[in-house]
N, CA, C and O atoms as CSV, one atom per row, in Angstrom:
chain,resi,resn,atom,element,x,y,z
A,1,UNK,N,N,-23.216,-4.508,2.231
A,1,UNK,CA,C,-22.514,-5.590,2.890
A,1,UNK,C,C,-21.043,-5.204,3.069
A,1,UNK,O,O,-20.448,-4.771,2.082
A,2,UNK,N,N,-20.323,-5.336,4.383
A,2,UNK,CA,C,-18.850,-5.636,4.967
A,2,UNK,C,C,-18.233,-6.082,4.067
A,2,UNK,O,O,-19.136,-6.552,3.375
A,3,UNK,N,N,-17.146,-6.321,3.460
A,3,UNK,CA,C,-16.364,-7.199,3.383
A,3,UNK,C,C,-15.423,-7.605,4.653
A,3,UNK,O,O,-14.716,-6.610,4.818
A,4,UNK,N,N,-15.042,-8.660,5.708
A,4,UNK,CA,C,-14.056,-9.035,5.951
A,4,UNK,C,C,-12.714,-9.250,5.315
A,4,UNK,O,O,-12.274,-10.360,5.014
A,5,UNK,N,N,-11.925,-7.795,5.082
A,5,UNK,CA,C,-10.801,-8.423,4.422
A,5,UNK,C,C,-9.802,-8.469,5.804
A,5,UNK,O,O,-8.618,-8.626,5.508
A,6,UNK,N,N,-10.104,-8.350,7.385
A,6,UNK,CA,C,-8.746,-8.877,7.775
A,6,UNK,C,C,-8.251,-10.382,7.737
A,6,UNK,O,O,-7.046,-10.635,7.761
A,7,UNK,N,N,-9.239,-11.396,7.677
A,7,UNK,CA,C,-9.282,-12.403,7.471
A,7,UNK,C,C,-8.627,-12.665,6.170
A,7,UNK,O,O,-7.932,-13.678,6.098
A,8,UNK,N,N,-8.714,-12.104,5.407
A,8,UNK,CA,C,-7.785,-12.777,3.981
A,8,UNK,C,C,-6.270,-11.747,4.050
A,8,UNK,O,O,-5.436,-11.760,3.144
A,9,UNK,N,N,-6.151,-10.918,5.276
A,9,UNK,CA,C,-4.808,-10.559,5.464
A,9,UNK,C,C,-4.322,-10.861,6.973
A,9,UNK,O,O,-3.551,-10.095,7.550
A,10,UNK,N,N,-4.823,-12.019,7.563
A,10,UNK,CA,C,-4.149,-12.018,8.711
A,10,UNK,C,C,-3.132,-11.916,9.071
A,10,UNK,O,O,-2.743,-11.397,10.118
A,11,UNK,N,N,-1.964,-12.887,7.427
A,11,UNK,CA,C,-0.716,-12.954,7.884
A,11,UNK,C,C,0.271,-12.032,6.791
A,11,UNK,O,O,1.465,-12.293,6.643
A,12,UNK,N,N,-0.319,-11.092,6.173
A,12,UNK,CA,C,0.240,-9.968,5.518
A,12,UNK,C,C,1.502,-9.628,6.270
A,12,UNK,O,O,1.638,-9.286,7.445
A,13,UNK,N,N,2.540,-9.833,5.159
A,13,UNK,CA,C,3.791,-9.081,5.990
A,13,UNK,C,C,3.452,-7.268,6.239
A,13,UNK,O,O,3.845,-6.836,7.323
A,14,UNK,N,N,2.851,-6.384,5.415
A,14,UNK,CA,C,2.404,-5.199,5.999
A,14,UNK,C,C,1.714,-4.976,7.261
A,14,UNK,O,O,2.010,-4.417,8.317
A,15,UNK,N,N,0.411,-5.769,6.681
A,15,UNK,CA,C,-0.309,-5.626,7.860
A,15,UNK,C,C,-0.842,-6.746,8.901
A,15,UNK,O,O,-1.683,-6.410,9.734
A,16,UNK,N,N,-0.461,-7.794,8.868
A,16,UNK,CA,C,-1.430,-8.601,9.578
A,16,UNK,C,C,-0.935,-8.997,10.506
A,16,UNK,O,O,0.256,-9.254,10.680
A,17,UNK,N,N,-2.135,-9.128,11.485
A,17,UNK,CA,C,-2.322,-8.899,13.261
A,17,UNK,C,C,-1.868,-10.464,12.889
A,17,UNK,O,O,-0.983,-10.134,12.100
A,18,UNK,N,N,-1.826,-11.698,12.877
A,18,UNK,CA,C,-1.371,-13.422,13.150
A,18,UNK,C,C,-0.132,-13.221,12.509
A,18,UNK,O,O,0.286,-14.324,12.159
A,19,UNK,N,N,0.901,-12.027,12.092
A,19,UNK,CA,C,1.854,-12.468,11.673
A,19,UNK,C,C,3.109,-11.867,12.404
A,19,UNK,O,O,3.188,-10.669,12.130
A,20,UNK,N,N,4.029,-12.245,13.167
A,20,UNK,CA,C,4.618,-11.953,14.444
A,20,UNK,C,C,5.612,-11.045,13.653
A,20,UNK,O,O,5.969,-10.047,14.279
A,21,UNK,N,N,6.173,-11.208,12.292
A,21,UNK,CA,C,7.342,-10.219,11.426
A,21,UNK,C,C,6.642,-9.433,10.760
A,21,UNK,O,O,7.279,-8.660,10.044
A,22,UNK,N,N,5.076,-9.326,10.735
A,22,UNK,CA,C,4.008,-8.065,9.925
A,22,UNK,C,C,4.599,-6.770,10.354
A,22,UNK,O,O,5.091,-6.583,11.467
A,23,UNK,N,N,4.548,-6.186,9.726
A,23,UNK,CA,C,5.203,-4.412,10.067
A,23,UNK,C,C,3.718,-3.664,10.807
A,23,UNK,O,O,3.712,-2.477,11.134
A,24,UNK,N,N,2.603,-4.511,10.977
A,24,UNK,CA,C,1.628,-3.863,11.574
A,24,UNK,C,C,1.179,-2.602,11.324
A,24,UNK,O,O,0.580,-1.984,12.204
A,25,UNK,N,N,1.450,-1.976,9.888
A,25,UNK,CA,C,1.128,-0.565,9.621
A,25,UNK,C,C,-0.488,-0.381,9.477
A,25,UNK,O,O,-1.094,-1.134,8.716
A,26,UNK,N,N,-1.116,0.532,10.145
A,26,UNK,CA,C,-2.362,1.013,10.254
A,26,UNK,C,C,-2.927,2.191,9.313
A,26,UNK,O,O,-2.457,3.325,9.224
A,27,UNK,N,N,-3.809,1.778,8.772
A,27,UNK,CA,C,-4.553,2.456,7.345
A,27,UNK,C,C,-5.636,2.783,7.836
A,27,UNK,O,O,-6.392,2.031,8.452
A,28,UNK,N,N,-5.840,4.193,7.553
A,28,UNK,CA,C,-6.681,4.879,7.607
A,28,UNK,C,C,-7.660,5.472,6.458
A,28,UNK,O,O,-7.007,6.052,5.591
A,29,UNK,N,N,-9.043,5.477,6.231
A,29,UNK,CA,C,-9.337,6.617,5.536
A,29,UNK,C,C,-10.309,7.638,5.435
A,29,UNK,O,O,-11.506,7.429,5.631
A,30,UNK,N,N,-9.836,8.718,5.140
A,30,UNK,CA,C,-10.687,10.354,5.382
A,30,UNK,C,C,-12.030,9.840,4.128
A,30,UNK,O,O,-12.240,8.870,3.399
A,31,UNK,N,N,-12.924,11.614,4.562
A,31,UNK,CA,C,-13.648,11.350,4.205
A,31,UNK,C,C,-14.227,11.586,2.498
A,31,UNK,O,O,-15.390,11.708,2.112
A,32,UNK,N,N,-12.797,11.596,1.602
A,32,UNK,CA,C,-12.687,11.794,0.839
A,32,UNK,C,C,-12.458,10.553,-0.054
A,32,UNK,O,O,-12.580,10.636,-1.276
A,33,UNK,N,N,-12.154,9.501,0.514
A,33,UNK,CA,C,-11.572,8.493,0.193
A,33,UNK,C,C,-10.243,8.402,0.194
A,33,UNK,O,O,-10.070,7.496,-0.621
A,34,UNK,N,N,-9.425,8.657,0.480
A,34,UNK,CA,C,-8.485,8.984,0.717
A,34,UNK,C,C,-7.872,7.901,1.892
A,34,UNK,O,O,-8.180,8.031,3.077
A,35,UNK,N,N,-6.951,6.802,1.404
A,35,UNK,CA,C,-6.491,6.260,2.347
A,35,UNK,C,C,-5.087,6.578,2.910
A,35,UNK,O,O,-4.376,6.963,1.982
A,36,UNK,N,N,-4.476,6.561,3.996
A,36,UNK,CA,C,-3.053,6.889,4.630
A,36,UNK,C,C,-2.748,5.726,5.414
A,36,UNK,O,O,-3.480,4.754,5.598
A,37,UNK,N,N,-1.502,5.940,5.892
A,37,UNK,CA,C,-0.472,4.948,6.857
A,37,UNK,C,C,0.888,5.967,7.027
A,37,UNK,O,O,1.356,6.775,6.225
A,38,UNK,N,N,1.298,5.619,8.310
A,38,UNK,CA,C,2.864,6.493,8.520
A,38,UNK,C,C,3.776,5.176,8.825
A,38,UNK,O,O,3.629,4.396,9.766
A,39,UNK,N,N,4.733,5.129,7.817
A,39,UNK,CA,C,5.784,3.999,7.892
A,39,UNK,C,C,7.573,4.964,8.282
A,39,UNK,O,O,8.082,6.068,8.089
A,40,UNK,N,N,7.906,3.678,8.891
A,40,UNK,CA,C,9.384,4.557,9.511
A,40,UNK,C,C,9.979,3.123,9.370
A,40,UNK,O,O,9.792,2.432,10.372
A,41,UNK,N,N,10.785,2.404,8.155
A,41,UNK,CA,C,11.834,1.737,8.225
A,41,UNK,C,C,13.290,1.397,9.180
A,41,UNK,O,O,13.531,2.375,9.887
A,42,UNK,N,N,13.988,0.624,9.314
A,42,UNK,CA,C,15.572,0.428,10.023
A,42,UNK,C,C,16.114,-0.567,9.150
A,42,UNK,O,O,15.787,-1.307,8.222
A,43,UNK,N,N,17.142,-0.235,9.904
A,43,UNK,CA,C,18.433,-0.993,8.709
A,43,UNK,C,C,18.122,-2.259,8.387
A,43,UNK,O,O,18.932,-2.963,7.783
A,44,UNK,N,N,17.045,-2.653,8.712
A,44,UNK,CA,C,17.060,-4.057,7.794
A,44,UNK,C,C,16.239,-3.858,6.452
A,44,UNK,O,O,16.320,-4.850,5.727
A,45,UNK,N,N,15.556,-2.943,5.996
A,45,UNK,CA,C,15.248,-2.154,4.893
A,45,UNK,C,C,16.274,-1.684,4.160
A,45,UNK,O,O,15.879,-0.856,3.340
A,46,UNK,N,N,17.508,-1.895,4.124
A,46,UNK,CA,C,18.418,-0.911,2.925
A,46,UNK,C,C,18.431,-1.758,1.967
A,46,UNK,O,O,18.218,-2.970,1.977
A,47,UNK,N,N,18.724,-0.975,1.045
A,47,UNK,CA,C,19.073,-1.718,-0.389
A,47,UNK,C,C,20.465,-0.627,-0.264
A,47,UNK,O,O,20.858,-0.059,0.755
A,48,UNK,N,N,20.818,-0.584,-1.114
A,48,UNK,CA,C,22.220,0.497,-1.078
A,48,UNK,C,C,22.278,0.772,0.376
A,48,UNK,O,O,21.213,0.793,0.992
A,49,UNK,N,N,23.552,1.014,1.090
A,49,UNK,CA,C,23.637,1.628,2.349
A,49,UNK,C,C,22.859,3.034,2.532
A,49,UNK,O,O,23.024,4.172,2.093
A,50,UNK,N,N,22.167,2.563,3.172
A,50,UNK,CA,C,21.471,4.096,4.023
A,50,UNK,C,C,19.976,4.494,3.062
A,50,UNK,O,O,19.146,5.353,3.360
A,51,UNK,N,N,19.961,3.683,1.991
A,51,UNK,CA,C,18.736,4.029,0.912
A,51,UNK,C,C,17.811,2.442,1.091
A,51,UNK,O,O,18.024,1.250,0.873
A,52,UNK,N,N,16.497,3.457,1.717
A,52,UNK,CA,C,14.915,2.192,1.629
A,52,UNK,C,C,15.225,1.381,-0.181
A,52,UNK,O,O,15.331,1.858,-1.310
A,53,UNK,N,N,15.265,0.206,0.300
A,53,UNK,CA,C,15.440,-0.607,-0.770
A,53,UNK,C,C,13.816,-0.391,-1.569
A,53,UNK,O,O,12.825,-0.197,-0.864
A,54,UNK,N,N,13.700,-0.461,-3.245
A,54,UNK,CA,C,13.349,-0.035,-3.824
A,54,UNK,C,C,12.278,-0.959,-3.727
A,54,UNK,O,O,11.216,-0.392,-3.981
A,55,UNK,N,N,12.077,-2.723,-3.334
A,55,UNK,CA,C,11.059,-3.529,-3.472
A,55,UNK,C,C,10.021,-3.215,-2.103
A,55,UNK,O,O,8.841,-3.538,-1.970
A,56,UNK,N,N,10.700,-2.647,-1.383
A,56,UNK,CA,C,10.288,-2.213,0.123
A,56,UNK,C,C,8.865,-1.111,-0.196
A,56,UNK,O,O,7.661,-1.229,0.033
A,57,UNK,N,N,9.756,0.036,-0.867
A,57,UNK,CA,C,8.621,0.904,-1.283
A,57,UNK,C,C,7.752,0.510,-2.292
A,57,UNK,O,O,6.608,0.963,-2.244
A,58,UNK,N,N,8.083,-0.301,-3.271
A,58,UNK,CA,C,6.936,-1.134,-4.060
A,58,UNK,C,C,5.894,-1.800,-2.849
A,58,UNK,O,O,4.672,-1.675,-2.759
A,59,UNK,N,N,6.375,-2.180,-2.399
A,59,UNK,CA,C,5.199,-2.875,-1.383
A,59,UNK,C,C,4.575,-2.356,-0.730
A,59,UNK,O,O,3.380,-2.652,-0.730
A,60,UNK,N,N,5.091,-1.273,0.195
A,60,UNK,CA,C,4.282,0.019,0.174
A,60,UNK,C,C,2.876,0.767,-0.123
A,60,UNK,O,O,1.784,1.015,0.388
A,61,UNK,N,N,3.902,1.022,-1.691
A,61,UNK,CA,C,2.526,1.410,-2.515
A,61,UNK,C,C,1.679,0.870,-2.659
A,61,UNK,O,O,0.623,1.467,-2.867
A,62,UNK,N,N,1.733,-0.716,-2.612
A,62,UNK,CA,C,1.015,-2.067,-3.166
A,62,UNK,C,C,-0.464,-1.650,-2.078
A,62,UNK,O,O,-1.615,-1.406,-2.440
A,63,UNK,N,N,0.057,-1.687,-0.812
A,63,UNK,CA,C,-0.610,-2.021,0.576
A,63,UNK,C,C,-1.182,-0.863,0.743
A,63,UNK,O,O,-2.336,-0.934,1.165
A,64,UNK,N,N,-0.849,-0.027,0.592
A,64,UNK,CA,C,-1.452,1.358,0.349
A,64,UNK,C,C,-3.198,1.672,-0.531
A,64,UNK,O,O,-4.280,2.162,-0.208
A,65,UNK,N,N,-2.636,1.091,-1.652
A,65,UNK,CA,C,-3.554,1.209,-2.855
A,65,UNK,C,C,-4.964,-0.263,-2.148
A,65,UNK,O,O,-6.089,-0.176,-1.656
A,66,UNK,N,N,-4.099,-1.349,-2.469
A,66,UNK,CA,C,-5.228,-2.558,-1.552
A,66,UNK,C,C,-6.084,-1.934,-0.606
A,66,UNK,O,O,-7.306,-2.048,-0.698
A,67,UNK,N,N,-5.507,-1.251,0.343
A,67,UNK,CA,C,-6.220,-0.964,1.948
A,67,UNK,C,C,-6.919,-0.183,1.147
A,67,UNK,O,O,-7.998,-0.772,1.084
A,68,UNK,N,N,-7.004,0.827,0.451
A,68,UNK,CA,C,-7.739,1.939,0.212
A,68,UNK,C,C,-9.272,1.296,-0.735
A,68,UNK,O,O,-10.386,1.820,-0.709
A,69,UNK,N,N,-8.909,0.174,-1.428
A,69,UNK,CA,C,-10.024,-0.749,-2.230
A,69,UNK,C,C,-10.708,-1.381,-0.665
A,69,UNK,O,O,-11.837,-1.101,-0.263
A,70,UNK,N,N,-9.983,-2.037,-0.138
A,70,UNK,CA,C,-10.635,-2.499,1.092
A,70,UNK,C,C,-11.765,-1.670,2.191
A,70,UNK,O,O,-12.762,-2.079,2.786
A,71,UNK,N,N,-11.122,-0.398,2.141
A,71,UNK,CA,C,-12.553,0.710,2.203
A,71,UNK,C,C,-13.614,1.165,1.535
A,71,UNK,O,O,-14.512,1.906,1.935
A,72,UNK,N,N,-13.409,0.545,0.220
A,72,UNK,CA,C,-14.538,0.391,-0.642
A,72,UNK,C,C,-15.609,-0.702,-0.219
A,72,UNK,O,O,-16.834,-0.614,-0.131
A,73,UNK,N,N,-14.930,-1.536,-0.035
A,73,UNK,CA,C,-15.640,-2.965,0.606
A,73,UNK,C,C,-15.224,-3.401,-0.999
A,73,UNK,O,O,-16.111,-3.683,-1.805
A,74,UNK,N,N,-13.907,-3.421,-1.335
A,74,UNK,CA,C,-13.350,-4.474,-2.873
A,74,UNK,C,C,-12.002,-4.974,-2.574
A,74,UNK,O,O,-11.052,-4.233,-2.318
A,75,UNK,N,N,-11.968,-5.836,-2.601
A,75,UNK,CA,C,-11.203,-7.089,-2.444
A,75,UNK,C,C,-10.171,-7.173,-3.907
A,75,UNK,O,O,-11.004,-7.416,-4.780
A,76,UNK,N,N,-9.321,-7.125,-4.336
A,76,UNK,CA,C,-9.093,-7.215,-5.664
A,76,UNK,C,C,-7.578,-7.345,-5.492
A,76,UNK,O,O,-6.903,-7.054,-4.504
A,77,UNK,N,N,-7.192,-7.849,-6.673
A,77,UNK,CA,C,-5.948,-8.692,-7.135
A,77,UNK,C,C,-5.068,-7.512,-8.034
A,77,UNK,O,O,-5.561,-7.018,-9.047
A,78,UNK,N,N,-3.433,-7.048,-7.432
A,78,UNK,CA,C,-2.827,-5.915,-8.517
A,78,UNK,C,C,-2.372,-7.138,-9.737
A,78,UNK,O,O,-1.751,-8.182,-9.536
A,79,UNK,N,N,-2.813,-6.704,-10.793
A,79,UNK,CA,C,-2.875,-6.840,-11.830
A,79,UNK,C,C,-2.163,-6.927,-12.362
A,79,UNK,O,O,-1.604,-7.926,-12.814
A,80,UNK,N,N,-1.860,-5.243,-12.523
A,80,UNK,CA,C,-0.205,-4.051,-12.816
A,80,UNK,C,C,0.451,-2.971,-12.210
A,80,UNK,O,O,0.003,-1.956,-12.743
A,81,UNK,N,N,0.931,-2.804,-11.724
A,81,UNK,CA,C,1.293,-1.677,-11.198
A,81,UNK,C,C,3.341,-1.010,-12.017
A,81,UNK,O,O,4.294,-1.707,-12.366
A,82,UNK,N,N,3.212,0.187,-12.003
A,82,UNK,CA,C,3.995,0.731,-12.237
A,82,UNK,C,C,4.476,1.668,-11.099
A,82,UNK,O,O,3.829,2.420,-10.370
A,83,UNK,N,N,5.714,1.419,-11.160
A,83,UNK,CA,C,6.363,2.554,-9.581
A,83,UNK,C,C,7.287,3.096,-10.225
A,83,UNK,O,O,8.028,2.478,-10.989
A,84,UNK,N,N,7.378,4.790,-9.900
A,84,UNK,CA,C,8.637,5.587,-10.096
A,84,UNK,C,C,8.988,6.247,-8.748
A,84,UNK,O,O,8.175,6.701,-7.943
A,85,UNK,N,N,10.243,6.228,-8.638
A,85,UNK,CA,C,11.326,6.525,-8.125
A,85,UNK,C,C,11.697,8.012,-7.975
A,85,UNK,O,O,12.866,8.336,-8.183
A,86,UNK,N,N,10.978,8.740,-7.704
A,86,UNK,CA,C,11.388,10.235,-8.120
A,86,UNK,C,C,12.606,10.438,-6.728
A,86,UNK,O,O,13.322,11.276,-7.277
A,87,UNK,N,N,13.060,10.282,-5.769
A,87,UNK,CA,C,14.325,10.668,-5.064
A,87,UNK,C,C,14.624,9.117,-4.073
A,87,UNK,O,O,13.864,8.190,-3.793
A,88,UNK,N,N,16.020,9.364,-3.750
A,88,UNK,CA,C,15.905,8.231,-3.119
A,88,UNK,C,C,15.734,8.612,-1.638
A,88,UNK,O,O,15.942,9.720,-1.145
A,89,UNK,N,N,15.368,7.628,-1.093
A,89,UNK,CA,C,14.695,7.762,0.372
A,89,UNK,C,C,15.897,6.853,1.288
A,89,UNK,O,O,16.585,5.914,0.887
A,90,UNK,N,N,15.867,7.586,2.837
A,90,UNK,CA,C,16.898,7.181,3.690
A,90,UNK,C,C,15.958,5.746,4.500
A,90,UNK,O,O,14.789,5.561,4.837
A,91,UNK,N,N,16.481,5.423,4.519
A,91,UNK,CA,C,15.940,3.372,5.047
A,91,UNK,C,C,15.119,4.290,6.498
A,91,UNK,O,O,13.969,3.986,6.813
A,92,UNK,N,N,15.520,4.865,6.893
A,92,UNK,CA,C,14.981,5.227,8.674
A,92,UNK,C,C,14.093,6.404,8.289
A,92,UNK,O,O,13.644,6.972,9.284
A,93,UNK,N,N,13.743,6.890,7.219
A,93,UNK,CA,C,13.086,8.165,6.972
A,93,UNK,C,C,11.372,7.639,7.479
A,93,UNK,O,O,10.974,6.491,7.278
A,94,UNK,N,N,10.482,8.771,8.182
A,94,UNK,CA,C,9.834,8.941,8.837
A,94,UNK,C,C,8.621,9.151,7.425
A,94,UNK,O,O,8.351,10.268,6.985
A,95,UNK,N,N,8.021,7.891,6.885
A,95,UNK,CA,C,7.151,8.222,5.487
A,95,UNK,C,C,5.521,8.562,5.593
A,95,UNK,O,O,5.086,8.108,6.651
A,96,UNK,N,N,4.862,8.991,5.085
A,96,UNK,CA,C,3.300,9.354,4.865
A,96,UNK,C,C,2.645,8.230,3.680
A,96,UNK,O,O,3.212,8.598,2.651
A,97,UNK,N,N,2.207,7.658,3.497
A,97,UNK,CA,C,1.624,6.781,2.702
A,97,UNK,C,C,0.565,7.169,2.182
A,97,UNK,O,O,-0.023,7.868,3.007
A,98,UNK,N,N,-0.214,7.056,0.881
A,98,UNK,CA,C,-1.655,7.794,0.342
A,98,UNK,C,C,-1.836,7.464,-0.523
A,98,UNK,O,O,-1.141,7.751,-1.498
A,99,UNK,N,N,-3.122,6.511,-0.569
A,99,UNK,CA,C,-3.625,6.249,-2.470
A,99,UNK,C,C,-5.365,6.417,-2.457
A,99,UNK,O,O,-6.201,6.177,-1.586
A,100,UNK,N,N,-5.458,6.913,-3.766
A,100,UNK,CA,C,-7.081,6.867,-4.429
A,100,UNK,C,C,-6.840,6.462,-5.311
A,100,UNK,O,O,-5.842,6.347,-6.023
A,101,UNK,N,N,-8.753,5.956,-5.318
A,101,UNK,CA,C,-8.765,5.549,-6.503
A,101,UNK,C,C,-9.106,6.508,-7.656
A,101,UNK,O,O,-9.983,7.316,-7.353
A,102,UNK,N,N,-8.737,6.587,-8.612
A,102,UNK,CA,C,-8.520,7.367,-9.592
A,102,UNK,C,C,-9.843,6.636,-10.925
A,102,UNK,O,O,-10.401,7.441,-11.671
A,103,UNK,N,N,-10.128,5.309,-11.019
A,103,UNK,CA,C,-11.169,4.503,-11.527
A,103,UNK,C,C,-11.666,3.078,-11.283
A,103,UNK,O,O,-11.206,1.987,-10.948
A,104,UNK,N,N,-12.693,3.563,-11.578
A,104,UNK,CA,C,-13.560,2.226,-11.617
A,104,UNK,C,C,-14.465,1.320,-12.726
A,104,UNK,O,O,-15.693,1.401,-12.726
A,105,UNK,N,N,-14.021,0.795,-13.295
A,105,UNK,CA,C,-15.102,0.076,-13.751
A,105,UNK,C,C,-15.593,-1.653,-13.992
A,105,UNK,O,O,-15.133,-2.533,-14.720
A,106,UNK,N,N,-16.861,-1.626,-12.899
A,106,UNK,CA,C,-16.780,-2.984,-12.754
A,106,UNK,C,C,-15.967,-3.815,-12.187
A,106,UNK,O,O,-15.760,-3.613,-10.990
A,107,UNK,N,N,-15.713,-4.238,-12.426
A,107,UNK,CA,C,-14.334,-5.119,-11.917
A,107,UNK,C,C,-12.648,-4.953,-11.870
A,107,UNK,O,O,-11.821,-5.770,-11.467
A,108,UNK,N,N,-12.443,-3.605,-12.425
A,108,UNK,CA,C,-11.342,-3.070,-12.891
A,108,UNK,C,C,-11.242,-1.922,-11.895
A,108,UNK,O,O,-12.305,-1.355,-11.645
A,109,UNK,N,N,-10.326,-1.558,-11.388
A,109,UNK,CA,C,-10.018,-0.715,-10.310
A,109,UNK,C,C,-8.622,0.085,-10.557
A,109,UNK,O,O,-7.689,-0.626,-10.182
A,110,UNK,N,N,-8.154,1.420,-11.103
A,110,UNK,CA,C,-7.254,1.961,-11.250
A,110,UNK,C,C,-7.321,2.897,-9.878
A,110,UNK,O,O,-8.235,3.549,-9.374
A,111,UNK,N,N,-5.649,2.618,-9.426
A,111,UNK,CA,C,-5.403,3.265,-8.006
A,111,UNK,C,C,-4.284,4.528,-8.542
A,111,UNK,O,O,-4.132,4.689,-9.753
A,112,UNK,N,N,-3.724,5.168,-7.805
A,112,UNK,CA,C,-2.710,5.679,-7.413
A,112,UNK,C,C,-1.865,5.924,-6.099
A,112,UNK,O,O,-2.688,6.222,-5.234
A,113,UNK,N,N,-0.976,5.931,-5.724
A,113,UNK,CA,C,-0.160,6.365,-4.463
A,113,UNK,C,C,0.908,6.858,-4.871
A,113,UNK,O,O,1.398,6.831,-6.000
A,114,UNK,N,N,1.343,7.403,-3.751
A,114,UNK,CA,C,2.324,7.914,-3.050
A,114,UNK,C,C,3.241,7.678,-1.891
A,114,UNK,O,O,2.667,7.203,-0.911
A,115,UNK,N,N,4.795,7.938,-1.733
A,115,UNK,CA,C,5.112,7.841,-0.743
A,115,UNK,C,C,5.939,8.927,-0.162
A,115,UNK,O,O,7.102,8.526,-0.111
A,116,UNK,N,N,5.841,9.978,0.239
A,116,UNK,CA,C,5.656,11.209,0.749
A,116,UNK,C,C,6.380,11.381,2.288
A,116,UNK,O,O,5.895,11.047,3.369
A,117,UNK,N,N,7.928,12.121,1.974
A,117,UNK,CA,C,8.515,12.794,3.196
A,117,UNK,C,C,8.632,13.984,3.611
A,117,UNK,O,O,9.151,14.569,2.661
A,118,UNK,N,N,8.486,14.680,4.394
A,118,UNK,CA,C,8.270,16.066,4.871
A,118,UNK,C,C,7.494,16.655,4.118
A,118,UNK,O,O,7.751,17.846,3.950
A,119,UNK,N,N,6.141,16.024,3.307
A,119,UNK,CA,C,5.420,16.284,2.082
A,119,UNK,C,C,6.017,16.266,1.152
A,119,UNK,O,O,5.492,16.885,0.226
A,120,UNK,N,N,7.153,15.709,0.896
A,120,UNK,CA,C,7.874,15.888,-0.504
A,120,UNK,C,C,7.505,14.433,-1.168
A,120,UNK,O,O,8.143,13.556,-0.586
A,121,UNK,N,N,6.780,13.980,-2.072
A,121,UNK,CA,C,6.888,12.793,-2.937
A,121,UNK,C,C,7.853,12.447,-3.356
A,121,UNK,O,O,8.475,13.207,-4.097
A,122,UNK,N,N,8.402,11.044,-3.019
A,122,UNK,CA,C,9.351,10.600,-3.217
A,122,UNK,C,C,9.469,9.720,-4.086
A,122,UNK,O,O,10.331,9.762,-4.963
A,123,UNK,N,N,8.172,8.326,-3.894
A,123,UNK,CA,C,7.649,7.855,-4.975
A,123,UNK,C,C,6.296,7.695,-5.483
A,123,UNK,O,O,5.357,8.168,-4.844
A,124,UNK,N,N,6.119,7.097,-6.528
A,124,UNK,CA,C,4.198,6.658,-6.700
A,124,UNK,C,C,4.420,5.542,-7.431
A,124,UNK,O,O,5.392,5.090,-8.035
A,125,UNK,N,N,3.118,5.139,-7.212
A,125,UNK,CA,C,3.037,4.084,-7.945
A,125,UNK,C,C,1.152,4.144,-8.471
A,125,UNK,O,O,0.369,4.732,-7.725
A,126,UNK,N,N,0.669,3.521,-9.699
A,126,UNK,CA,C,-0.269,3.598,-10.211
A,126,UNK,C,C,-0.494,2.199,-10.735
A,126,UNK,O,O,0.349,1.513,-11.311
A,127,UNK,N,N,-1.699,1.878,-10.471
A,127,UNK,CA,C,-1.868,0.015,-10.335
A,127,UNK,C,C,-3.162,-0.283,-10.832
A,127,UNK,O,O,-4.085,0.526,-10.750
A,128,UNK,N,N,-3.263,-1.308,-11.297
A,128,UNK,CA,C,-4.609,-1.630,-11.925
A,128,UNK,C,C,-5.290,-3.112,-10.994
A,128,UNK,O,O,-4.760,-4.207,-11.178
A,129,UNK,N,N,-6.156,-3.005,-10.289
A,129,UNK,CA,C,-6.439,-4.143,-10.026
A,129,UNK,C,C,-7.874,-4.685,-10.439
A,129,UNK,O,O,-8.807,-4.108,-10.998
A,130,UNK,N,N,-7.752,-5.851,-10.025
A,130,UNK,CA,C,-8.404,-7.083,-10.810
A,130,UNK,C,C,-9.544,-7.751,-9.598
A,130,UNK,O,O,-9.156,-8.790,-9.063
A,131,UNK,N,N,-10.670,-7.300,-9.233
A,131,UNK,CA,C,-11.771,-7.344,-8.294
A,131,UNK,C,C,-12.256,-9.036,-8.331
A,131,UNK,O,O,-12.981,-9.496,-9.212
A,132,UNK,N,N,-11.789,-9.695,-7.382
A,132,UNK,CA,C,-11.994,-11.030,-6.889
A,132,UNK,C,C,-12.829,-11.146,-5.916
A,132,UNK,O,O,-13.033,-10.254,-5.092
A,133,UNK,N,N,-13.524,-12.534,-5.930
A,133,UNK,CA,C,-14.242,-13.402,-4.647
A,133,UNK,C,C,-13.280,-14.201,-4.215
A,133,UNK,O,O,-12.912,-15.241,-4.760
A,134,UNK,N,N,-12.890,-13.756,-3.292
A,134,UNK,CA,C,-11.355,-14.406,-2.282
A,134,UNK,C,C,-11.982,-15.969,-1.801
A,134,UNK,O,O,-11.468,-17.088,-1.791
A,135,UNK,N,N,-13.412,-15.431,-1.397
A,135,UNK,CA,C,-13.263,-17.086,-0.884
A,135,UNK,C,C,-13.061,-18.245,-2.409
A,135,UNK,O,O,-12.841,-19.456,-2.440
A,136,UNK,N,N,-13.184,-17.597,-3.136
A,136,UNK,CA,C,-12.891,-18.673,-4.210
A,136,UNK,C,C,-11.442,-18.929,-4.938
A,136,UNK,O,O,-11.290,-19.487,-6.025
A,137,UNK,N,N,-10.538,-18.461,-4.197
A,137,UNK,CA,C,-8.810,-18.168,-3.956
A,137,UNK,C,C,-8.528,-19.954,-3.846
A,137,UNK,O,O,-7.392,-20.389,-3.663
């Protein structure tokens, strides 16, 4: 069975098609499991002048890791997630997006991502989510 998850993200500020300020980023995934997206920020993204504000790329990762459960056909709730910071990134920088899942069990879903410029990792983040029946949201 499908899951329909655009319906429980119509109005996603990442991704969703009913939401007119959604950043509309498009997720893909290989045949590895392996999900991607290419994000390119502007100045309304800075946190410090000229540096992608740090909640920006949390969210990121967030949407990253979700979409990639959503190709599972799993629906699930981040739990926890932890993000590091390994360089700082320019607000307009041209990014690669990428998470797997790393585990599963049952209802428990450990992800990982990345957010990746000229292939250089910039940040990750590693998240635990929590596998829900949305219609019961």
């Amino acid at each position: 069975m499908t899951i329909n998850w655009e319906d429980s993200h119509a109005h996603c500020v990442v991704c969703g098609h009913d939401n007119n300020r959604s950043w509309k980023l498009k997720f893909l995934t290989d045949q590895n499991g392996k999900t991607s997206a290419e994000f390119q920020g502007d100045n309304r993204f800075q946190g410090y002048k000229g540096i992608l504000h740090g909640g920006i790329i949390a969210t990121l990762l967030d949407a990253t890791m979700t979409h990639c459960l959503f190709h599972h056909n799993i629906i699930a709730l981040t739990a926890d997630m932890r993000v590091r910071f390994v360089h700082p990134i320019s607000y307009n920088a041209f990014l690669t997006l990428e998470a797997t899942i790393i585990q599963s069990n049952k209802s428990i879903h450990v992800l990982k991502a990345e957010v990746l410029h000229q292939q250089k990792v910039m940040a990750w983040g590693k998240a635990k989510f929590i596998q829900t029946n949305y219609s019961k949201l």
